[in-house]
TORNU-929810 format. One record per residue: x, y, z of N, C-alpha, C in turn; residue number from 1. Coordinates in steps of 0.2 Angstrom, whole numbers, plus 5000, padded with zeros to 4 digits. Layout:
BEGIN
SITE    n.x    n.y    n.z   ca.x   ca.y   ca.z    c.x    c.y    c.z   resi
SITE      X      Y      Z      X      Y      Z      X      Y      Z    NUM
...
! end
This chain:
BEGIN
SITE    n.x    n.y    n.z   ca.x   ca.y   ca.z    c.x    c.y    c.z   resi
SITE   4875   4936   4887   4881   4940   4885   4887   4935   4884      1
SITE   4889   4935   4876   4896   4931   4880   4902   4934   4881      2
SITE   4908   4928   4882   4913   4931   4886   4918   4936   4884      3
SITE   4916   4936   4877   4918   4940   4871   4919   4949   4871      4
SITE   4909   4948   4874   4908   4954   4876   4906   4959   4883      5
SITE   4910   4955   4887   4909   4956   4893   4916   4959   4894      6
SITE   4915   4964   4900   4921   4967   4901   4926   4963   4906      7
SITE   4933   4966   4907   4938   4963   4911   4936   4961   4917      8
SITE   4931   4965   4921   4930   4966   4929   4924   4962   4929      9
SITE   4918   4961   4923   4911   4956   4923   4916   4950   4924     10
SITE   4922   4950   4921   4923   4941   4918   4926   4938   4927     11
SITE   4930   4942   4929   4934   4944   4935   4928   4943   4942     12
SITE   4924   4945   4941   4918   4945   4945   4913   4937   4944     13
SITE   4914   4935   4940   4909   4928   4939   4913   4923   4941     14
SITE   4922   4923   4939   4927   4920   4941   4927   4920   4949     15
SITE   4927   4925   4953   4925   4923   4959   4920   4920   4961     16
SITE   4916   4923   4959   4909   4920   4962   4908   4912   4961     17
SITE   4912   4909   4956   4910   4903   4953   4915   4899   4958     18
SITE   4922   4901   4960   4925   4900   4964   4924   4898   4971     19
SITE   4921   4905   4973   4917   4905   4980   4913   4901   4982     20
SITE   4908   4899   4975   4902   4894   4975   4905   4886   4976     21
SITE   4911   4884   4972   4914   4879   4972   4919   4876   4980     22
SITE   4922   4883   4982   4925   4882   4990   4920   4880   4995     23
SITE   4913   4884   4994   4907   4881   4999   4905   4875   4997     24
SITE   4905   4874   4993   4901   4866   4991   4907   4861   4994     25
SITE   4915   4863   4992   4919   4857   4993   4919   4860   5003     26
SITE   4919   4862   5007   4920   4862   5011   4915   4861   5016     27
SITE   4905   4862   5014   4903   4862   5019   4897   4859   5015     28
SITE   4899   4857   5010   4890   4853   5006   4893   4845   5008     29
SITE   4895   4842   5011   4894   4837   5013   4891   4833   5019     30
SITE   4892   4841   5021   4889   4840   5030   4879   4841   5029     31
SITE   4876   4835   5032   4870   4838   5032   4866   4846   5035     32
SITE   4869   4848   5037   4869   4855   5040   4870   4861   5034     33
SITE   4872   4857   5027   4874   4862   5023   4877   4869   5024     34
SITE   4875   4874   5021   4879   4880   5021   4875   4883   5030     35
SITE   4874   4880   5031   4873   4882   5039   4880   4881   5042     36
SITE   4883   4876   5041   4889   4874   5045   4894   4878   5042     37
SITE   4893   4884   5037   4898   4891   5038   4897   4893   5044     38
SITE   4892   4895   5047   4891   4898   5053   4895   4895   5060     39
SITE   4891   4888   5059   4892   4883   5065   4898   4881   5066     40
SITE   4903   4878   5063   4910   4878   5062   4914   4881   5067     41
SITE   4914   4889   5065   4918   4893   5067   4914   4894   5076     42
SITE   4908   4894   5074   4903   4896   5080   4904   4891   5086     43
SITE   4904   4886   5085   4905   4880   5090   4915   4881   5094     44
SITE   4919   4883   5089   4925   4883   5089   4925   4889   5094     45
SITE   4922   4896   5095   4921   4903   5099   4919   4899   5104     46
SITE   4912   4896   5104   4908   4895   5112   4912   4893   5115     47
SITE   4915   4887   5112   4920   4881   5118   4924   4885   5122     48
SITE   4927   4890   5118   4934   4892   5123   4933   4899   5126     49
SITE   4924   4903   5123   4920   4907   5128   4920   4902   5133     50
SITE   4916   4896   5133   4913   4893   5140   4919   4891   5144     51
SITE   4925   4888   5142   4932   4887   5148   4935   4893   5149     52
SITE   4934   4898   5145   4938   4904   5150   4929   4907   5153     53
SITE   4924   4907   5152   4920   4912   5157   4918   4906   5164     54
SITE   4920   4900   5164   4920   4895   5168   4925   4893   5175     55
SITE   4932   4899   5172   4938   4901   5177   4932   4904   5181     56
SITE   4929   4909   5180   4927   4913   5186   4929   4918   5187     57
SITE   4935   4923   5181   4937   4930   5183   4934   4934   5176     58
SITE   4936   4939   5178   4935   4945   5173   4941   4947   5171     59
SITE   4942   4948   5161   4947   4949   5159   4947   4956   5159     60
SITE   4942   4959   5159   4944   4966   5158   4938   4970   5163     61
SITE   4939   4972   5166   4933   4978   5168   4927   4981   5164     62
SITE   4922   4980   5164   4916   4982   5162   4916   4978   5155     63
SITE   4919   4973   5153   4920   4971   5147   4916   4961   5151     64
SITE   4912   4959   5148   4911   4953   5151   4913   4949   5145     65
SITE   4917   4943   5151   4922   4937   5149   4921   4936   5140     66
SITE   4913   4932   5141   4915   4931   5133   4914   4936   5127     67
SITE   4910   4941   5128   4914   4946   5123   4921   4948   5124     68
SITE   4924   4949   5129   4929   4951   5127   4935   4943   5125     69
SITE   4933   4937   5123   4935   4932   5122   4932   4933   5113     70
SITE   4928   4933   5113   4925   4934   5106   4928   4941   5102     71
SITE   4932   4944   5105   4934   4951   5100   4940   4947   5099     72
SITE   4943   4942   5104   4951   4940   5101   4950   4934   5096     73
SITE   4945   4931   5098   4947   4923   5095   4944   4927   5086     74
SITE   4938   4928   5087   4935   4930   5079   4940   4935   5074     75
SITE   4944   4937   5077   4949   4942   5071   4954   4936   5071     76
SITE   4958   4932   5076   4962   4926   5075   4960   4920   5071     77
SITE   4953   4919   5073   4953   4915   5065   4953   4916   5059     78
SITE   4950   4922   5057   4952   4923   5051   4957   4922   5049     79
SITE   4963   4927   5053   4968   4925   5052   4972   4918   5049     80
SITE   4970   4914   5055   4973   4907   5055   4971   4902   5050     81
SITE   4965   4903   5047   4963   4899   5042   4964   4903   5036     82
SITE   4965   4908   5036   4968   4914   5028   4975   4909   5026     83
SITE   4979   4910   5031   4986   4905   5033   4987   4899   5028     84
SITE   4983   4896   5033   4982   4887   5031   4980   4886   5024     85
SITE   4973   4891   5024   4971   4889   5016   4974   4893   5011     86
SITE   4979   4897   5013   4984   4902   5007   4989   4897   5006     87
SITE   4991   4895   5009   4996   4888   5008   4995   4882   5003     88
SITE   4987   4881   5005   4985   4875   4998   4982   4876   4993     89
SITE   4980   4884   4992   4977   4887   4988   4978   4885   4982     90
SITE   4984   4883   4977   4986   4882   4971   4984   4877   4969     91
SITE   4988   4872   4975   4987   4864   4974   4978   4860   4973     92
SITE   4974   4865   4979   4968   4864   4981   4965   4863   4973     93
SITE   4967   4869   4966   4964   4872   4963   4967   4872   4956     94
SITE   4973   4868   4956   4975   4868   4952   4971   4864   4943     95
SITE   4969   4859   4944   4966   4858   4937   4960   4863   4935     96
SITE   4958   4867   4937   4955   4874   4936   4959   4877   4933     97
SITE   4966   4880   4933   4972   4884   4928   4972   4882   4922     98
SITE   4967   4877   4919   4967   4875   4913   4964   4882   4908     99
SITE   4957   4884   4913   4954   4887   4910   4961   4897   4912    100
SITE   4961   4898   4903   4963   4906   4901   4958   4910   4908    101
SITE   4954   4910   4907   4952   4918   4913   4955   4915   4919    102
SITE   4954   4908   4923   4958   4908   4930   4964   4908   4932    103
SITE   4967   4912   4938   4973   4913   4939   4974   4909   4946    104
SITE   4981   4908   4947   4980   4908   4957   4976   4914   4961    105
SITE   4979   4919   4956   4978   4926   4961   4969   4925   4964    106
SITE   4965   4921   4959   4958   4920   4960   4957   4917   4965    107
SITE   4962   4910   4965   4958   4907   4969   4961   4908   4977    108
SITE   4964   4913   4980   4970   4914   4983   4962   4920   4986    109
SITE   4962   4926   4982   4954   4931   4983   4949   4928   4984    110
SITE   4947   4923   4982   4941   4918   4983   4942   4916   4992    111
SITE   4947   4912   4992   4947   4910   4999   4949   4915   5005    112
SITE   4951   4921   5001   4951   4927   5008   4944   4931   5009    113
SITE   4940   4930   5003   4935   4932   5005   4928   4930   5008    114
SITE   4930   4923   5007   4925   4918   5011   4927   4918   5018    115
SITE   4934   4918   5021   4935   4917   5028   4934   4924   5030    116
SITE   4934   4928   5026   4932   4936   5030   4924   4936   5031    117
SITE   4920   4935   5025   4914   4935   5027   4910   4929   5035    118
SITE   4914   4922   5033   4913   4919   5039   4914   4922   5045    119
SITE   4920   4927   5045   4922   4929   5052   4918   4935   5053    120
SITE   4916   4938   5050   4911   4943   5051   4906   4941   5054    121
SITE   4904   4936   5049   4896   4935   5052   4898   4929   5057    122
SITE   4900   4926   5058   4901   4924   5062   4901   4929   5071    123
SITE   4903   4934   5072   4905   4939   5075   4898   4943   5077    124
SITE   4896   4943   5072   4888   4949   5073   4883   4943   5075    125
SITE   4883   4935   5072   4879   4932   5076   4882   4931   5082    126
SITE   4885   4929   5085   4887   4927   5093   4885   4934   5095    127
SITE   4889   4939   5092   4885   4946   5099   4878   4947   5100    128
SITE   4874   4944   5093   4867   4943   5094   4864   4937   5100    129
SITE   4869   4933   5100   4865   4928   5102   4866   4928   5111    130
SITE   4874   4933   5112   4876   4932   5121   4870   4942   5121    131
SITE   4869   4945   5119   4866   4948   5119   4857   4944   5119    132
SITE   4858   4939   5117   4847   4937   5118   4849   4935   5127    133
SITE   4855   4932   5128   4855   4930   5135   4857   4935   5140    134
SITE   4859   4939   5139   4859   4946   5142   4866   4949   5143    135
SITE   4870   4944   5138   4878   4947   5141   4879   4951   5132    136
SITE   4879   4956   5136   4882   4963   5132   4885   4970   5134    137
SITE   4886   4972   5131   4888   4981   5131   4886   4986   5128    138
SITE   4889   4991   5130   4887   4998   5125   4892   4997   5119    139
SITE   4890   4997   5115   4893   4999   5106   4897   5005   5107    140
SITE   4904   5003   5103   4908   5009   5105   4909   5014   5097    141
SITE   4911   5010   5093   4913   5014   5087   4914   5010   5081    142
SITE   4907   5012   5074   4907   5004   5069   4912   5008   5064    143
SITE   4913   5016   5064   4920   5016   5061   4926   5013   5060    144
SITE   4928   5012   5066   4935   5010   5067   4934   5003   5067    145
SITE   4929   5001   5067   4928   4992   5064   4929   4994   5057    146
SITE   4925   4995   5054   4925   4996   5046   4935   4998   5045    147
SITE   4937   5001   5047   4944   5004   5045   4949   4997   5047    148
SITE   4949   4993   5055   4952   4988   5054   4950   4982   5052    149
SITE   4946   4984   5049   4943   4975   5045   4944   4977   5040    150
SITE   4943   4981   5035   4948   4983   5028   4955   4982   5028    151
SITE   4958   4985   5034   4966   4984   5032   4967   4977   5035    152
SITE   4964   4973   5040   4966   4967   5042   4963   4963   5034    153
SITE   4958   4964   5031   4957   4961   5024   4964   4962   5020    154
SITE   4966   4967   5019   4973   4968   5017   4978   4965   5018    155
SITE   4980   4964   5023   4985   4961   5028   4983   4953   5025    156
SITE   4978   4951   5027   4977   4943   5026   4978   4941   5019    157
SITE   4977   4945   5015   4976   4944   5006   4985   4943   5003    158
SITE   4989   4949   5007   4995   4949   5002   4999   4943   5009    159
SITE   4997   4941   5013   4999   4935   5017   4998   4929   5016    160
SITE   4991   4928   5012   4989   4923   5009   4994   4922   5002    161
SITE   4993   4928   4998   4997   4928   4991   5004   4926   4991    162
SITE   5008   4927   4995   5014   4926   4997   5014   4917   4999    163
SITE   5008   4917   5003   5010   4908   5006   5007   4905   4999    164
SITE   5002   4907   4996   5002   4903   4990   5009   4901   4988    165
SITE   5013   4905   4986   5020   4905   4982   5024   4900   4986    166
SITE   5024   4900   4992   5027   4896   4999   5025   4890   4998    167
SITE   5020   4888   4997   5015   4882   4996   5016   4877   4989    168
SITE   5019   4880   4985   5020   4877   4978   5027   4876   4979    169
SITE   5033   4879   4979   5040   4880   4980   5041   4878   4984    170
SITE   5040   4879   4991   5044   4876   4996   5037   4871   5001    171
SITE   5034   4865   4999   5029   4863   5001   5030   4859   5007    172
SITE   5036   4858   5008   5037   4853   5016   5039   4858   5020    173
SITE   5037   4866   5021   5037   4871   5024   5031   4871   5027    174
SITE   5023   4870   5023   5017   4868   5026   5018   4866   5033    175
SITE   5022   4861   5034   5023   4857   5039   5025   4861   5044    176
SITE   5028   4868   5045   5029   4873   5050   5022   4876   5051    177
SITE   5018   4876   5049   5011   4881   5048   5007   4881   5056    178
SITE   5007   4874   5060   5008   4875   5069   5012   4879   5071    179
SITE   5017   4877   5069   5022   4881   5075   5022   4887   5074    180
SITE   5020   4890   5070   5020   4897   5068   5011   4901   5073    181
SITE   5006   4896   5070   5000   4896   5071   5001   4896   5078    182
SITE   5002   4894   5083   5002   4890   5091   5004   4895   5095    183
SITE   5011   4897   5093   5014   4904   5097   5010   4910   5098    184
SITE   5005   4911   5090   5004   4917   5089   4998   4918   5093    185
SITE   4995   4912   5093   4990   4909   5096   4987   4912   5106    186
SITE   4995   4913   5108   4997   4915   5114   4999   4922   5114    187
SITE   5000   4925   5111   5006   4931   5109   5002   4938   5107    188
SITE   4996   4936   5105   4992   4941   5100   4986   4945   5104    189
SITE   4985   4943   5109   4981   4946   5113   4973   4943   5114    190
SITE   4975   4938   5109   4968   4934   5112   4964   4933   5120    191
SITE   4969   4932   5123   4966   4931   5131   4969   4937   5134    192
SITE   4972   4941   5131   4972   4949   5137   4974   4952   5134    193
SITE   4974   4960   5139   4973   4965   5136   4983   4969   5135    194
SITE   4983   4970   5131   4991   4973   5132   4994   4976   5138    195
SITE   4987   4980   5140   4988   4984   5147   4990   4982   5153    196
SITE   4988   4975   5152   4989   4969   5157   4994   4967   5157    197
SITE   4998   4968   5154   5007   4965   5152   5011   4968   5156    198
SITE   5015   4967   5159   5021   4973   5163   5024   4976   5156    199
SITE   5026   4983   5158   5028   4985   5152   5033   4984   5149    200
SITE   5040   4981   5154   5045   4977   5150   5043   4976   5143    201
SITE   5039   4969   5143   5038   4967   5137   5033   4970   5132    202
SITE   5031   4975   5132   5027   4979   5125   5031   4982   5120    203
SITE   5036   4982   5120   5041   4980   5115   5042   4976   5110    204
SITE   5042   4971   5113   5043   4964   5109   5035   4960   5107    205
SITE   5030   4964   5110   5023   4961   5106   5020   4968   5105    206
SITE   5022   4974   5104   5019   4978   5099   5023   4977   5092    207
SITE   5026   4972   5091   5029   4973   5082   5023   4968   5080    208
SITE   5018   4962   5083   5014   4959   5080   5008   4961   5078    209
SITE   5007   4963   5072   5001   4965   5068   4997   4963   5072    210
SITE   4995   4957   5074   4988   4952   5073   4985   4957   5082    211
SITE   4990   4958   5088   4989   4961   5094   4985   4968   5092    212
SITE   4986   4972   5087   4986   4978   5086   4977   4976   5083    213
SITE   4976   4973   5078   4970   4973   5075   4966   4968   5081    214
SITE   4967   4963   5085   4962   4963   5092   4961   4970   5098    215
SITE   4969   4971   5098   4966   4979   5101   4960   4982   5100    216
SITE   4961   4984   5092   4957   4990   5090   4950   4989   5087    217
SITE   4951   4981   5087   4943   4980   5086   4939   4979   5093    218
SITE   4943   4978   5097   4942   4978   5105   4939   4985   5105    219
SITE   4943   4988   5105   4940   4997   5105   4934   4998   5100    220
SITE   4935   4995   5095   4928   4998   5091   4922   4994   5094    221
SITE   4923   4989   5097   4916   4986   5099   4913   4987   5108    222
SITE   4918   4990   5112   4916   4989   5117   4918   4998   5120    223
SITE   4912   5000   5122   4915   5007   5125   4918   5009   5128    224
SITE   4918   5003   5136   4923   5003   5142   4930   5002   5140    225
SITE   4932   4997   5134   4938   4995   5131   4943   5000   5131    226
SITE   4949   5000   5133   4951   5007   5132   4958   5006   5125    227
SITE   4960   5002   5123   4962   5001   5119   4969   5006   5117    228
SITE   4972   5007   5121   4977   5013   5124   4984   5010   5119    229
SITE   4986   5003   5117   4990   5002   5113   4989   5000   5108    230
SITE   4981   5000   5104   4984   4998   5098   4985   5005   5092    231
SITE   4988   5002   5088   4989   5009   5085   4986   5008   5077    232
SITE   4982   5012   5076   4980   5012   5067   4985   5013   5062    233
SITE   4990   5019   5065   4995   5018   5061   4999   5014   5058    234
SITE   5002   5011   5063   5006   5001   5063   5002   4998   5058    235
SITE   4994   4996   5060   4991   4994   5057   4992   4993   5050    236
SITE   4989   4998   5049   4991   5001   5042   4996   5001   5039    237
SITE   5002   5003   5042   5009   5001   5039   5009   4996   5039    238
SITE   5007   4990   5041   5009   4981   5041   5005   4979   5036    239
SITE   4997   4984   5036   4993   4980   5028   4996   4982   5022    240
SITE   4997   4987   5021   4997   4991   5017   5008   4985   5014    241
SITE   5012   4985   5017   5017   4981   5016   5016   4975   5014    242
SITE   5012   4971   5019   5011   4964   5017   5009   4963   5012    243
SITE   5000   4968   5009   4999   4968   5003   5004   4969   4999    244
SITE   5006   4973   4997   5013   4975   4991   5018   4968   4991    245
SITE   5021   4966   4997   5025   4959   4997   5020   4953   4994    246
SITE   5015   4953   4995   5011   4947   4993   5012   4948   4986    247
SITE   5009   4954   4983   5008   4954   4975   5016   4954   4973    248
SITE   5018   4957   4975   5026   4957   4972   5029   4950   4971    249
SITE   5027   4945   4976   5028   4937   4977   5023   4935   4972    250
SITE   5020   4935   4972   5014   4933   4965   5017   4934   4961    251
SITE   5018   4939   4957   5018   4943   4951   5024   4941   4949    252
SITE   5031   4940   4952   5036   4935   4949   5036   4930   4948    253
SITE   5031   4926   4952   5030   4916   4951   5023   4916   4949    254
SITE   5021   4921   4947   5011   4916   4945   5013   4909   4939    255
SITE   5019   4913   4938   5016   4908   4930   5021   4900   4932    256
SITE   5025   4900   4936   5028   4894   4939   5023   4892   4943    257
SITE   5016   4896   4946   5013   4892   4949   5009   4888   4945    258
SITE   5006   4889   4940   5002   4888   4936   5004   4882   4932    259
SITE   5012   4882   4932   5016   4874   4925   5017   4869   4933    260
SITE   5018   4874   4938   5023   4868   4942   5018   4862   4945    261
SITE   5021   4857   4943   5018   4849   4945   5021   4846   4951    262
! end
């Protein structure tokens, strides 16, 4: 069929996919491990900071053991933190590709939000298979509220990404803030505790950060004992559903500056 007569969404759908096939190639066909080392990457990067914190010797949460409940913070934070990084160089990464009429930034910008969410996922369902072959697991809480905070955290990532795209073209010696930003959040978001654990003084000042709320709550969809008493779906949702709208609204007045600018 050509592309004459193919619809808007066929042409839109190949462009990804050729996209997607060209970001795995430049990122992990070099390594002898090929597209294995999508797994292994992220996977080595979980186990290390499973094995130093299940290696202190305490338990972070009640009925929750160490490295699951390390593995429900760190696997939603990286997605994050690499949606970030690679939203930032998305243009530039891609640019002599904007030659071609059907690709936009907007593609390649969706192409790299959907790679790191696939990585993060499976990433996530293989380690629960694999501390599950050695006997460390739990009762399964709830794959609804997983499905509901992985859409809206996909949300949240895409119009964050869209936005740093534009950040990335425009203002490019900002990149150079992307640690310090990254490092805080790093500490801040619940990766190594639980809200509950906080004095309540401060739940004020880290109930405004999205990223706390989506560990929360995928804390809760994955572990029964979890109680997950501060994250809110609500919040959530308001922060996806905002960031998206800001990202496209940030796109949609510079796409085409991003496209000419040299």
């Amino acid at each position: 069929m050509s592309s004459a007569q193919r619809s808007v969404w066929q042409i839109q759908r190949d462009v990804i996919y050729a996209l997607l096939v060209r970001e795995m190639k430049t990122r992990f066909g070099k390594w002898r491990l090929g597209y294995a080392w999508v797994l292994i990457e992220p996977s080595l990067h979980v186990l290390v900071l499973v094995a130093v914190f299940s290696l202190a010797g305490r338990e972070f949460y009640p009925g929750v053991p160490t490295a699951l409940f390390m593995l429900g913070g760190i696997a939603p934070f990286l997605f994050f933190s690499n949606c970030f990084n690679r939203g930032l160089a998305a243009v530039e990464s891609n640019r002599g590709l904007f030659n071609y009429r059907q690709l936009r930034p907007f593609d390649a910008v969706l192409s790299r939000v959907c790679l790191e969410f696939v990585i993060s996922l499976a990433t996530l369902t293989v380690l629960m298979v694999i501390f599950a072959w050695f006997g460390i697991s739990t009762n399964f809480n709830n794959f609804l509220l997983l499905v509901i905070v992985n859409v809206l955290f996909f949300c949240f990532c895409l119009g964050l990404s869209l936005a740093l795209c534009v950040v990335g073209v425009k203002f490019p010696e900002l990149a150079k803030l992307s640690p310090i930003i990254i490092r805080p959040l790093y500490f801040l978001s619940g990766v190594f505790f639980s809200l509950e654990q906080i004095p309540k003084e401060y739940h004020f000042y880290l109930v405004w950060n999205p990223l706390l709320h989506v560990i929360e709550l995928t804390r809760e969809g994955l572990f029964v004992n979890y109680q997950g008493m501060f994250g809110s779906l609500a919040y959530l949702g308001l922060s996806s559903v905002t960031m998206l709208a800001f990202g496209l609204l940030c796109y949609r007045a510079n796409w085409r500056d991003l496209v000419t600018s040299r």
